[in-house]
ZAGU-852876 format. One record per residue (C-alpha): residue number from 1; residue in one letter; x, z, y negated. Coordinates in pm, 1 decimal, padded with zeros to 6 digits. Layout:
REM ZAGU-852876
node seq:NUM	type:A	xx:X	zz:Z	yy:Y
...
REM end
This chain:
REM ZAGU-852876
node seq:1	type:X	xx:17412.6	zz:-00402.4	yy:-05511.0
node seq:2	type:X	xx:17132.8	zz:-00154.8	yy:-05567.6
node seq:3	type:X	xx:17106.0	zz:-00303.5	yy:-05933.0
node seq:4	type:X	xx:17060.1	zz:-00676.2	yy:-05790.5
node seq:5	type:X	xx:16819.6	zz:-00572.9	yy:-05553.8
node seq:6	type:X	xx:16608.9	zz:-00411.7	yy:-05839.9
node seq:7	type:X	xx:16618.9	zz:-00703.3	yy:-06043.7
node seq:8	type:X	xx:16477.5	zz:-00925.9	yy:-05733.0
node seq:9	type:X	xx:16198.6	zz:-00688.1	yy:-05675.9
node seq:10	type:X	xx:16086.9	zz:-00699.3	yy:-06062.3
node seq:11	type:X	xx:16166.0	zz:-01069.5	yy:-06113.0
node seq:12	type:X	xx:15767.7	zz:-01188.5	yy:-06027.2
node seq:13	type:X	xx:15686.6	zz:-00941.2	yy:-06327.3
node seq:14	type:X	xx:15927.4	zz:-01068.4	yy:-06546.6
node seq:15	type:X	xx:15752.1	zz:-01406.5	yy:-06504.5
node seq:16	type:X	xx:15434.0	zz:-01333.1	yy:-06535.5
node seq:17	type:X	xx:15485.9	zz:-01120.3	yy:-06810.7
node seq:18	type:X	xx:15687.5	zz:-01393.7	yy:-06975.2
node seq:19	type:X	xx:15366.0	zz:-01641.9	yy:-06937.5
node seq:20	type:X	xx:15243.4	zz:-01761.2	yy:-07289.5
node seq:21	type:X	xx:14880.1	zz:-01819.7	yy:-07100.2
node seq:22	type:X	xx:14864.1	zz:-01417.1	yy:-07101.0
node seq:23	type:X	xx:14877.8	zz:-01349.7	yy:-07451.9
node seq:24	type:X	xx:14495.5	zz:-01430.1	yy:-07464.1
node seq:25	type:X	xx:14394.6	zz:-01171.2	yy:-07163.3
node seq:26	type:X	xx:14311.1	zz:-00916.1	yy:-07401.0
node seq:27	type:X	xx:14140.3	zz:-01135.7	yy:-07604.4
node seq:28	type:X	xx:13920.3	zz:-01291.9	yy:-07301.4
node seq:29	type:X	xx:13878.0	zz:-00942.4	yy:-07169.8
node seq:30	type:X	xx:13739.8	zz:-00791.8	yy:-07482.9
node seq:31	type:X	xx:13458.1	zz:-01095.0	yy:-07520.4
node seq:32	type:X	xx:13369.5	zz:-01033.8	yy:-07109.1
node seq:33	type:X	xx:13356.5	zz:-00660.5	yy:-07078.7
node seq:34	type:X	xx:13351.6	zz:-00501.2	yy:-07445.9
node seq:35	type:X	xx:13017.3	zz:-00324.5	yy:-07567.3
node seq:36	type:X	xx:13141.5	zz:-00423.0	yy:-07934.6
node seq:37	type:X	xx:13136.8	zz:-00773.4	yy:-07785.6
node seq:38	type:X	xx:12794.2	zz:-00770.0	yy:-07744.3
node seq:39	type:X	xx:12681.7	zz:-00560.9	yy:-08018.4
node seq:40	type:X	xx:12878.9	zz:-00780.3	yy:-08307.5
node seq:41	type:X	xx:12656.0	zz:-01063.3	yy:-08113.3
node seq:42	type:X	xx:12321.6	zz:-00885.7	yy:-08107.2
node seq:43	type:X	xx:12387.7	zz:-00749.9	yy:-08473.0
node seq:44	type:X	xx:12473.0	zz:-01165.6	yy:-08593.6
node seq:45	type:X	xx:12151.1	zz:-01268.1	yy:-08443.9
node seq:46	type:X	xx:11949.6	zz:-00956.2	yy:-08576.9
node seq:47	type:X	xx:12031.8	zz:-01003.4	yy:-08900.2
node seq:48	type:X	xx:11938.9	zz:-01358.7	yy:-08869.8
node seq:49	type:X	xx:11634.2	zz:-01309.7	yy:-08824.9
node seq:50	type:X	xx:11599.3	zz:-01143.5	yy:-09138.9
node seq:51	type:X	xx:11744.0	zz:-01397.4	yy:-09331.9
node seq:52	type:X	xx:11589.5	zz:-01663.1	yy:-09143.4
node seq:53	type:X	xx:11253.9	zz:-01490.4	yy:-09300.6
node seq:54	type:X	xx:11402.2	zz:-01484.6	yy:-09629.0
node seq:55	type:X	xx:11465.2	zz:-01821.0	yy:-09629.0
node seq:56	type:X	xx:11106.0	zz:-01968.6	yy:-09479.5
node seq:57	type:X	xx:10958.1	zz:-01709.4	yy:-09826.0
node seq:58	type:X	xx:11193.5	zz:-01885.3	yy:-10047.5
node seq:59	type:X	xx:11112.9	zz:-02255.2	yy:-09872.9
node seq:60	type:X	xx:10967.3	zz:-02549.8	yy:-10108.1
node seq:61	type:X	xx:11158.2	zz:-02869.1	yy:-09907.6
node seq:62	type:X	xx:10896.7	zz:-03108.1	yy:-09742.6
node seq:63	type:X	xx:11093.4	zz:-03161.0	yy:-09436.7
node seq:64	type:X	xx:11084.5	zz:-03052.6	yy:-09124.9
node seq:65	type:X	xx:11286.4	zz:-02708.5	yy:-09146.8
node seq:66	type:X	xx:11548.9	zz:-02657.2	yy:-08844.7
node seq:67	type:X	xx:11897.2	zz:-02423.5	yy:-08840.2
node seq:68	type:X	xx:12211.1	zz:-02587.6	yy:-08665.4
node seq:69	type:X	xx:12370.7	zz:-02403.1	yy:-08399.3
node seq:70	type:X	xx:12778.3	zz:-02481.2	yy:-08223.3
node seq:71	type:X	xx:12740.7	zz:-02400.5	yy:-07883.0
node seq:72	type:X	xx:13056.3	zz:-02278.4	yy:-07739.4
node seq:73	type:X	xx:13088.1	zz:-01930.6	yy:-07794.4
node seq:74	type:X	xx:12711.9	zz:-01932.7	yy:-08051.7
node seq:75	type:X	xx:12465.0	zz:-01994.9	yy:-07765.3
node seq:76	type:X	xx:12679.0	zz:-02032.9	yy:-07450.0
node seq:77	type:X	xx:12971.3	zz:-01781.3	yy:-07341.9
node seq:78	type:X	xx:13285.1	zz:-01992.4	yy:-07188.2
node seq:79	type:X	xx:13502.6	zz:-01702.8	yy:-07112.9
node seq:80	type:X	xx:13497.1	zz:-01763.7	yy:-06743.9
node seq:81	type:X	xx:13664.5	zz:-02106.0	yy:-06806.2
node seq:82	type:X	xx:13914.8	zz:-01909.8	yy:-07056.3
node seq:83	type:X	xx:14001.2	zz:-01675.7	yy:-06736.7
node seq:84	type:X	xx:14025.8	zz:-01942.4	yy:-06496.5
node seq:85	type:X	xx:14310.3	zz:-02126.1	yy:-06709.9
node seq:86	type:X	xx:14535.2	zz:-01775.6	yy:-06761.1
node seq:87	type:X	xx:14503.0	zz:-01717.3	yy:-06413.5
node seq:88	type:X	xx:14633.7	zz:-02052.8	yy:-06334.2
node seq:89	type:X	xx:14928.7	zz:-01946.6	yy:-06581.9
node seq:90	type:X	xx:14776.6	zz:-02229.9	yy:-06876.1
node seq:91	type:X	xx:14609.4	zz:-02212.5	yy:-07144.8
node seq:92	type:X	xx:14430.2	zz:-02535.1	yy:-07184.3
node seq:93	type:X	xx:14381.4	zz:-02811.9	yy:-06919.9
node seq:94	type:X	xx:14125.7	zz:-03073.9	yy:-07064.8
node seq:95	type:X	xx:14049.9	zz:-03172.0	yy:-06659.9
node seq:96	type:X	xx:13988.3	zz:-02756.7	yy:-06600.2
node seq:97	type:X	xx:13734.6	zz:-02822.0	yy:-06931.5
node seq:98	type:X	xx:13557.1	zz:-03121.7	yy:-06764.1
node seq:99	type:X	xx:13548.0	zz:-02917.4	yy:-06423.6
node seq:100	type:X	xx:13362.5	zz:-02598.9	yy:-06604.8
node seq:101	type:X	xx:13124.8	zz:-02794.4	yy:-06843.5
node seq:102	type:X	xx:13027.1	zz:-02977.5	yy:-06519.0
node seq:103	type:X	xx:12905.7	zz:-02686.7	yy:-06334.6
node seq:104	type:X	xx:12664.5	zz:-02591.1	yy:-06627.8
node seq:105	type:X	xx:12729.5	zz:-02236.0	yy:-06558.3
node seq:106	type:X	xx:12779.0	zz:-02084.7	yy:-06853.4
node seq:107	type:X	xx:12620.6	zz:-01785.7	yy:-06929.5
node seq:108	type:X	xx:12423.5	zz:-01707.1	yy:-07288.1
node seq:109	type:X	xx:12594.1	zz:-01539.4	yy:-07569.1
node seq:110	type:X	xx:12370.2	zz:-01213.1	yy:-07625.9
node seq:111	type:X	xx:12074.0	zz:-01248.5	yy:-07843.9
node seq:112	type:X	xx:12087.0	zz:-01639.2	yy:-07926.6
node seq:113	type:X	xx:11788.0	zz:-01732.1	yy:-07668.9
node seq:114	type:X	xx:11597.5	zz:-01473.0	yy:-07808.2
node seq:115	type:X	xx:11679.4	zz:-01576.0	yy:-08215.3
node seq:116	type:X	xx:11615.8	zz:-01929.0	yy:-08096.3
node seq:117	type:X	xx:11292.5	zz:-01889.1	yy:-07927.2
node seq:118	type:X	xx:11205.6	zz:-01653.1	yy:-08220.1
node seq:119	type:X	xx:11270.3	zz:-01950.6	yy:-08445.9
node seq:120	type:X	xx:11098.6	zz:-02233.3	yy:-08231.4
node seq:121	type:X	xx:10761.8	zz:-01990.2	yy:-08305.5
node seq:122	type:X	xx:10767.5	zz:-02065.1	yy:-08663.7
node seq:123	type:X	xx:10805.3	zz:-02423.2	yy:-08581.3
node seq:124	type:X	xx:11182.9	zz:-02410.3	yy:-08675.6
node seq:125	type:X	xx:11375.1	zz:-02682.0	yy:-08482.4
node seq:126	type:X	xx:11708.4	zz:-02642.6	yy:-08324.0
node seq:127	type:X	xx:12002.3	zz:-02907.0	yy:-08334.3
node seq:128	type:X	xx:12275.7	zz:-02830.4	yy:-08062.2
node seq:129	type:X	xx:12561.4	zz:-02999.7	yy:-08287.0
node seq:130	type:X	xx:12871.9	zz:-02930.3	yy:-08055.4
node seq:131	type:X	xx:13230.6	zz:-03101.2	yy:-07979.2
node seq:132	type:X	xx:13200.8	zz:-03108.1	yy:-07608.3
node seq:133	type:X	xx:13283.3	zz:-03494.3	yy:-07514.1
node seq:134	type:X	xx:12961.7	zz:-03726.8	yy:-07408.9
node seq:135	type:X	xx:13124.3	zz:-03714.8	yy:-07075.1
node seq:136	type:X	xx:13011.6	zz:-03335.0	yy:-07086.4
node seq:137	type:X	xx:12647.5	zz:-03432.0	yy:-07232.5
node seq:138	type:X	xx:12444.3	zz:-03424.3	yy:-06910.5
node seq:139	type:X	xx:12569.6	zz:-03087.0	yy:-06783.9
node seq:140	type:X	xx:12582.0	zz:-02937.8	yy:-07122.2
node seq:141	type:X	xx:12169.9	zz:-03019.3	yy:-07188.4
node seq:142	type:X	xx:12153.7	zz:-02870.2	yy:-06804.0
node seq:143	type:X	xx:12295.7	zz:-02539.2	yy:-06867.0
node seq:144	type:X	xx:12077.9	zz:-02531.4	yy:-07178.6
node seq:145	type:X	xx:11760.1	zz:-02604.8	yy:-07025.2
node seq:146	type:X	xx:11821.6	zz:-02389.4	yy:-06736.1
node seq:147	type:X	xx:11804.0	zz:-02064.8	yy:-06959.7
node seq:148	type:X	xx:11488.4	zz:-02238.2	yy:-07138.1
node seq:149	type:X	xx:11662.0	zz:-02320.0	yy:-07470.5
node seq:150	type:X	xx:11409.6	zz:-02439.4	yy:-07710.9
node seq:151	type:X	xx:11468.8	zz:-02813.2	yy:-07803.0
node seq:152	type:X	xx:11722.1	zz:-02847.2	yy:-07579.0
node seq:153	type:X	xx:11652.7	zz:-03227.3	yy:-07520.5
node seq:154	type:X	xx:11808.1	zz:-03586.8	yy:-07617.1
node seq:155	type:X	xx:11705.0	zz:-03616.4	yy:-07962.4
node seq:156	type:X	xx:11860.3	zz:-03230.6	yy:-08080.8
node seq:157	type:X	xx:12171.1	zz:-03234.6	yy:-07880.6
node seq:158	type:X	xx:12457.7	zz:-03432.1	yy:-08073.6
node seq:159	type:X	xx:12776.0	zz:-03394.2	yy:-07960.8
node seq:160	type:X	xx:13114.2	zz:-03565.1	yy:-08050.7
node seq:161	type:X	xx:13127.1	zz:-03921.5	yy:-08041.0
node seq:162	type:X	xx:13528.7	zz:-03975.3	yy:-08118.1
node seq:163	type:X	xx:13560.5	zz:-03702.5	yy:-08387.0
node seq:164	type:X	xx:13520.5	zz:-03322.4	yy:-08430.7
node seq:165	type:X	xx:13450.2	zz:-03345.0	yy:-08758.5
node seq:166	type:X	xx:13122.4	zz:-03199.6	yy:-08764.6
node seq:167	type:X	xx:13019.5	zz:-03296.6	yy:-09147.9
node seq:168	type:X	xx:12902.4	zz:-03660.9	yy:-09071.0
node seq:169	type:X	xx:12612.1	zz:-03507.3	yy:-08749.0
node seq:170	type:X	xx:12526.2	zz:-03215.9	yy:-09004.2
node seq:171	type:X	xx:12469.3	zz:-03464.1	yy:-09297.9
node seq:172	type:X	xx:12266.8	zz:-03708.8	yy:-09047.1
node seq:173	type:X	xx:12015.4	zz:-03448.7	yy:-08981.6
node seq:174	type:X	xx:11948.6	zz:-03342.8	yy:-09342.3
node seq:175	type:X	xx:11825.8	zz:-03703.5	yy:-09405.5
node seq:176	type:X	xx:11512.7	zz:-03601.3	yy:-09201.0
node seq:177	type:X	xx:11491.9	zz:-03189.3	yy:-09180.9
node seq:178	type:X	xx:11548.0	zz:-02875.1	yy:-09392.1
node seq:179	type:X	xx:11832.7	zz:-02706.1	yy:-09248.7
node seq:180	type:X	xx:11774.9	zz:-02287.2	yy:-09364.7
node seq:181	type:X	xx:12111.0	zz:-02159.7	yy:-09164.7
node seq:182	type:X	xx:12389.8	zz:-02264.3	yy:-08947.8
node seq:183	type:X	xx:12534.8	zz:-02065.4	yy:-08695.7
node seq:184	type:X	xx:12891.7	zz:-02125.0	yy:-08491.3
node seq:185	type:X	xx:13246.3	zz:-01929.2	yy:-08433.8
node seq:186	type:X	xx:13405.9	zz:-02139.9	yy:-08592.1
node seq:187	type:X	xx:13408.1	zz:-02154.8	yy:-08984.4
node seq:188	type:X	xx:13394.3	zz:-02553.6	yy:-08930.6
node seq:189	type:X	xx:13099.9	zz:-02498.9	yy:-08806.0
node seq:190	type:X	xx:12921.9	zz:-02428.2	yy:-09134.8
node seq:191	type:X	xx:13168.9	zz:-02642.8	yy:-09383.6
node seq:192	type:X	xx:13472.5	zz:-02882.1	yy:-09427.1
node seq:193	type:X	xx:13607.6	zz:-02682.2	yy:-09726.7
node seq:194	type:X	xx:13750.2	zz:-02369.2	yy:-09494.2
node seq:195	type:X	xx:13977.1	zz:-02612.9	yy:-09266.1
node seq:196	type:X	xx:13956.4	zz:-02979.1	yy:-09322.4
node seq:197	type:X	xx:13984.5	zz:-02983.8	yy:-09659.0
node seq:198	type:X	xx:14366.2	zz:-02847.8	yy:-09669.2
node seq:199	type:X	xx:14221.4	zz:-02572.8	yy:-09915.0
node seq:200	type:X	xx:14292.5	zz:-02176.8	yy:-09896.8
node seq:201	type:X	xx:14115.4	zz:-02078.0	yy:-09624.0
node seq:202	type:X	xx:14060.4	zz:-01674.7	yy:-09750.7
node seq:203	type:X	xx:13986.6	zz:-01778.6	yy:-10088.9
node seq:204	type:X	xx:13717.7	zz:-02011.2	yy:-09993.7
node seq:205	type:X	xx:13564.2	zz:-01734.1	yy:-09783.5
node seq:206	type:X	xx:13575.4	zz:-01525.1	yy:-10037.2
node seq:207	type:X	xx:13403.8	zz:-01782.8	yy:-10284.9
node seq:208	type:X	xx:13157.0	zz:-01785.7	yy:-10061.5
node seq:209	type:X	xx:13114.6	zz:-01458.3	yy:-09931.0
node seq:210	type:X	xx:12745.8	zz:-01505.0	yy:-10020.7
node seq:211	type:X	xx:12652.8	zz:-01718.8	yy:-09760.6
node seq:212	type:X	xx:12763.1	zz:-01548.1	yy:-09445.9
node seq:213	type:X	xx:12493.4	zz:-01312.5	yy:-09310.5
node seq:214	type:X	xx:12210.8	zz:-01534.8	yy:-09554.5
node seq:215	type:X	xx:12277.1	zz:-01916.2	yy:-09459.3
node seq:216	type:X	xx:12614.3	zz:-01937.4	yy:-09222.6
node seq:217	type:X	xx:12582.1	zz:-01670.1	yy:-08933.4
node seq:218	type:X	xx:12960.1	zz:-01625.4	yy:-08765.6
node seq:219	type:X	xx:12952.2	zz:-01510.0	yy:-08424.6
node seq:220	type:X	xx:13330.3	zz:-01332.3	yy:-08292.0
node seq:221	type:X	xx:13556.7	zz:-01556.9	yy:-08041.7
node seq:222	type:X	xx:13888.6	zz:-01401.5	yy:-08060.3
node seq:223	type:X	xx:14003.7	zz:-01676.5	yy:-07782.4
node seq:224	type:X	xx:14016.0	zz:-01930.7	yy:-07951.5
node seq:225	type:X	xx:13930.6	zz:-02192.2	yy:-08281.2
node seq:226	type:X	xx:14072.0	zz:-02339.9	yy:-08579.9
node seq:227	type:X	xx:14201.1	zz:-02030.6	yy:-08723.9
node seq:228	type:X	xx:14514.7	zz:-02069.1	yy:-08463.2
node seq:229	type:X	xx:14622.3	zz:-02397.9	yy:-08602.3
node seq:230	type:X	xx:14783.0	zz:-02298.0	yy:-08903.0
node seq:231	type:X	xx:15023.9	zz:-02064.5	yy:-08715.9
node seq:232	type:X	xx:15230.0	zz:-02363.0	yy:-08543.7
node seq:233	type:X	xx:15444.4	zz:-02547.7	yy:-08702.1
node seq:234	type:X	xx:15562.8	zz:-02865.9	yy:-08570.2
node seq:235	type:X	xx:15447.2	zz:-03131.6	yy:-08314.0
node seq:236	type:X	xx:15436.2	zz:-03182.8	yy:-07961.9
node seq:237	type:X	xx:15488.5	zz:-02763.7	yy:-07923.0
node seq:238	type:X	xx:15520.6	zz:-02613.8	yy:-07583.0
node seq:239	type:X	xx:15297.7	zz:-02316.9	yy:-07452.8
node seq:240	type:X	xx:15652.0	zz:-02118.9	yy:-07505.7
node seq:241	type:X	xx:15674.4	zz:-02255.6	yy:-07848.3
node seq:242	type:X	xx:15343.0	zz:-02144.3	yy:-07963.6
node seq:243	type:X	xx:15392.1	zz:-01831.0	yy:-07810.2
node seq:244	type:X	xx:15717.5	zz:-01732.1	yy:-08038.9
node seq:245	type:X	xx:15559.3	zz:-01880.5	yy:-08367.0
node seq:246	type:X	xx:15269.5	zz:-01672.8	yy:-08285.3
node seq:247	type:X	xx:15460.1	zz:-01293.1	yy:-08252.9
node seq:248	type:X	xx:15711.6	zz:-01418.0	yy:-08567.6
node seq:249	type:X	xx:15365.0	zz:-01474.0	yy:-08803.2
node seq:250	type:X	xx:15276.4	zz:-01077.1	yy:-08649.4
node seq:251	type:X	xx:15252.5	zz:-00857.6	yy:-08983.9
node seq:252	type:X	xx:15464.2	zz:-00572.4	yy:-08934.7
node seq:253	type:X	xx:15674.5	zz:-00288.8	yy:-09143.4
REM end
């Protein structure tokens, strides 16, 4: 009896602990309370400006010269909405999504005002290219503005009309500016070859190892991105699902 008992008093843990939604905790944790968080941040956007010098030396385009930023996880820090959604036991609602952009409350992601404003003063301009929906536009230009983003207005935020292929925007903008760098979390950000492309994602990183820290700037998101994709195999998967294929692709010994 005592044994039945037991198992009734430990059966809440059991299901939360079961809950695919809290494999990310750690992962949201680390990006909302770690000083390595920050510091991997401030250190991305340091050494930008470095390179962003580099560049202006080594400059001989006639156009306009701008850098491309993502905006999820580069400028603005979602991990609130990433804590809402494993509290709630899921780990993506697209109506939570619409609920969050709305509010415009995101906070910055450390040292990107600064690198931007820093940029704006040697009359670089910024293009906001980011996959939030036009149904998020408003807010998302809001939230910008309120922390005084530089160019944060209609004509340098483009986000995704239908597509999240980000190639078509970035190629738009070169018919009329310079771009020196690109910054995002997401190695789509910066190229097509690293996911689209169906190539070897560590060999192309490693063909172009030159580029990050000069003219792509990555900046960490362990919550979420394209690099999770290519653990799942199947269609239609289940939170579950995803949450087995994910400890079977664990390395181990």
């Amino acid at each position: 009896m005592k044994k039945y008992i037991l198992i009734l008093l430990l059966a809440p843990f059991f299901v939360k602990a079961q809950n695919p939604a809290r494999d990310y905790t750690n992962a949201v944790l680390w990006q909302q309370t770690s000083g390595e968080y920050r510091a991997l941040c401030f250190q991305a956007y340091n050494f930008a400006r470095l390179s962003l010098k580099e560049a202006l030396w080594a400059d001989t385009s006639k156009k306009t010269n701008c850098v491309i930023v993502d905006i999820d996880e580069t400028v603005l820090d979602n991990s609130a909405f990433q804590g809402h959604e494993i509290k709630k036991g899921q780990s993506y609602v697209p109506a939570d999504w619409t609920e969050w952009t709305s509010l415009a409350q995101a906070d910055t992601v450390p040292g990107a005002l600064a690198f931007l404003k820093f940029a704006a003063s040697k009359n670089i301009e910024t293009f906001y290219v980011s996959n939030r929906d036009e149904k998020d536009y408003a807010a998302t230009l809001k939230n910008l503005q309120h922390f005084g983003f530089p160019y944060a207005d209609d004509a340098h935020l483009i986000v995704s009309k239908g597509t999240s292929n980000k190639e078509p925007r970035r190629q738009k903008i070169t018919e009329t500016h310079n771009i020196l760098m690109l910054f995002g979390d997401n190695l789509s950000d910066f190229s097509n070859i690293f996911y689209r492309e169906q190539k070897n994602t560590f060999e192309q990183v490693n063909t172009n190892q030159a580029l990050f820290g000069t003219k792509f700037i990555v900046l960490p998101n362990p919550m979420y991105g394209d690099w999770e994709k290519p653990l799942y195999q199947g269609e239609k998967l289940s939170d579950k699902d995803k949450a087995k294929q994910r400890l079977e692709r664990l390395k181990s010994y």
